[in-house]
C-alpha positions in Angstrom: 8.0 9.1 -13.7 9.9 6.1 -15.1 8.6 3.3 -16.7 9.5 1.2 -14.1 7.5 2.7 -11.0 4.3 3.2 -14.1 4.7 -0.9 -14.4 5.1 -1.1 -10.7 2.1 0.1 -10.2 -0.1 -1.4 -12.4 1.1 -4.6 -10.9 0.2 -3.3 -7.4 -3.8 -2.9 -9.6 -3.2 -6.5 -11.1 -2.7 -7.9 -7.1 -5.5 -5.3 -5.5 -8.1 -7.3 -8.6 -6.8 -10.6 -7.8 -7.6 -10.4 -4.1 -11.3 -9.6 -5.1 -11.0 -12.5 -7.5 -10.1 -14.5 -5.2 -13.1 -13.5 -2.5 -15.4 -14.0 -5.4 -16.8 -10.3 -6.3 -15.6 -10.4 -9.6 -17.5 -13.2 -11.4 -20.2 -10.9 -13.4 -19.2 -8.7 -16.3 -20.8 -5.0 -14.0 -18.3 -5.7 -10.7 -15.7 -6.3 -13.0 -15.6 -3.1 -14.9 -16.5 -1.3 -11.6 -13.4 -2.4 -9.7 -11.1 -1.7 -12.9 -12.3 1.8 -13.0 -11.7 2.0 -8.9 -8.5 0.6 -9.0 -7.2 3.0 -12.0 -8.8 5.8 -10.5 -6.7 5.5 -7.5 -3.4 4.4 -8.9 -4.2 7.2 -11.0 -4.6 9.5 -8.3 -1.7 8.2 -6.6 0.8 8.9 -9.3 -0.2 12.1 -9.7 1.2 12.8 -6.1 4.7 10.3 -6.2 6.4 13.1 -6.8 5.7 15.0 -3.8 8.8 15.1 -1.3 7.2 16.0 2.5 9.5 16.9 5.2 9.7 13.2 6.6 10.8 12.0 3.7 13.3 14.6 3.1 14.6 14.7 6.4 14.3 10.8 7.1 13.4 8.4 4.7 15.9 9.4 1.9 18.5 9.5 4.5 17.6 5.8 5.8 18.1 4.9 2.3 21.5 6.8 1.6 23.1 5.4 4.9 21.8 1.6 3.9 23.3 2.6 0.0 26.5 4.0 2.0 27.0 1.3 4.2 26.5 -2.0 1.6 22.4 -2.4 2.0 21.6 -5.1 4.0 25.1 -5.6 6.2 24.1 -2.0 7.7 20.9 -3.4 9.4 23.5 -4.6 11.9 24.1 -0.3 13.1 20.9 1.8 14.4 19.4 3.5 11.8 16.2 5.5 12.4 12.9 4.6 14.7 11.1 2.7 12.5 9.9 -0.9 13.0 13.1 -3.8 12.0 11.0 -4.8 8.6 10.2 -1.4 7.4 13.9 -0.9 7.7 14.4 -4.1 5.9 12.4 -2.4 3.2 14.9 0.1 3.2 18.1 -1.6 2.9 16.4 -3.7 -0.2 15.7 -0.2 -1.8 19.2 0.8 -1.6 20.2 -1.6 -4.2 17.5 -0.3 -6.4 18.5 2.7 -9.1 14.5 3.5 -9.0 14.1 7.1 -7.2 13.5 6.0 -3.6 10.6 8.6 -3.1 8.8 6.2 -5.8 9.4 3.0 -3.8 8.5 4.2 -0.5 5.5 5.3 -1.8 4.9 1.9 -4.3 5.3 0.3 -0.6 2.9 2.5 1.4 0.6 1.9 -2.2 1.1 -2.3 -1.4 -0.1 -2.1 2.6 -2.7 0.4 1.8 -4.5 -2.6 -0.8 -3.3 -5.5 1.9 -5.3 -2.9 4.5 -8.4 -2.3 2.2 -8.4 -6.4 1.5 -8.2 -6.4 5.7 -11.0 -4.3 5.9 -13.6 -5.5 3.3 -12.8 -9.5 5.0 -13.3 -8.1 8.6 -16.6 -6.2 7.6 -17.5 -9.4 5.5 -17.1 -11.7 9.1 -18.8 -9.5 11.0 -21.8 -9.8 8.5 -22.0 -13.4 8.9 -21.9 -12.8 12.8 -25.0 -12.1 14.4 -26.7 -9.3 14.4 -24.6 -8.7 11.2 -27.5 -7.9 8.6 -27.0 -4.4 9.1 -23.8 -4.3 7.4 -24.7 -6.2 4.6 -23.3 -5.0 1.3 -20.3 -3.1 3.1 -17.2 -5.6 2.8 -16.4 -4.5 -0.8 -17.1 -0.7 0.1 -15.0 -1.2 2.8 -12.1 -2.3 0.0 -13.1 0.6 -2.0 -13.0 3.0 0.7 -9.4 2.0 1.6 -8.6 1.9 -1.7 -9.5 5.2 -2.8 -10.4 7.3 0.3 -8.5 8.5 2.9 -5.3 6.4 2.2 -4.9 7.8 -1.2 -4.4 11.2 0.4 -2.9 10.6 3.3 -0.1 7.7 2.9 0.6 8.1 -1.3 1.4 11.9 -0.7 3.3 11.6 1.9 5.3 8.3 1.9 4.6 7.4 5.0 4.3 3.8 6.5 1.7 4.0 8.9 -0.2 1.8 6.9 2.3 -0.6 7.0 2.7 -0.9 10.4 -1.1 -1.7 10.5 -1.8 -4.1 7.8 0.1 -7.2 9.8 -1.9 -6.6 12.4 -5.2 -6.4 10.7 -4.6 -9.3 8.3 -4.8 -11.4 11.8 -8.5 -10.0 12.7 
């Protein structure tokens, strides 16, 4: 894997710690460590897997690319291309001018939603706890970032390269 994606990555771990900065869980030396060691486990866990092609990549996604790389990146937005959403095809055209494997960058993109969805999650969970009747959940907002994180996602959307993820996170950054 280049160096590149590697740095990529981390970055991706940097921005996943600073949203639970910023939502205050990280102001005692235990949550710290605790969300370092979540985050590396599953950017670890994900790269172990960016090098898997599926069969929608192969037969879609890379070819998305080469017609946007083909066609001079973003002018070729103007000719159909695909059946994915306008901005994950926006996506697509910005990858073309990028000499970083495609497979990497599709997957450092389903990698980004996947932490905007987990940040979604654990802030939803968090509301509803200050709702009432919201006792019950109390203690689940950053399991809910954890579970995103480093459950289902990391074997589903990392693997795979595929974007449901972000096609969801817009929407569930609004709740």
């Amino acid at each position: 894997m280049d160096i590149r994606v590697i740095l990529m990555l981390a970055a991706v771990g940097v921005f996943a710690l600073a949203l639970l900065y910023k939502e205050g869980l990280l102001k005692k030396p235990a949550p710290i460590v605790i969300a370092v060691m979540l985050t590396a486990l599953a950017l670890v866990l994900r790269a172990l897997v960016f090098g898997y092609e599926t069969l929608d990549y192969q037969n879609f996604l890379t070819r998305w690319v080469d017609f946007f790389r083909q066609r001079g990146g973003w002018r070729a937005l103007s000719e159909p291309v695909g059946n994915y959403n306008i901005p994950y095809l926006y996506f697509m055209a910005l990858f073309s001018y990028s000499s970083v494997k495609d497979l990497y960058l599709i997957k450092l993109l389903s990698t980004v939603f996947d932490v905007l969805l987990a940040y979604s999650a654990m802030r939803l969970v968090s509301r509803l706890q200050k709702a009432p009747g919201g006792e019950k959940m109390r203690g689940c907002g950053s399991s809910a970032f954890s579970r995103c994180c480093c459950g289902r996602p990391c074997f589903s959307t990392a693997p795979s390269g595929r974007s449901a993820t972000a096609y969801m996170s817009p929407s569930r950054c609004s709740a």
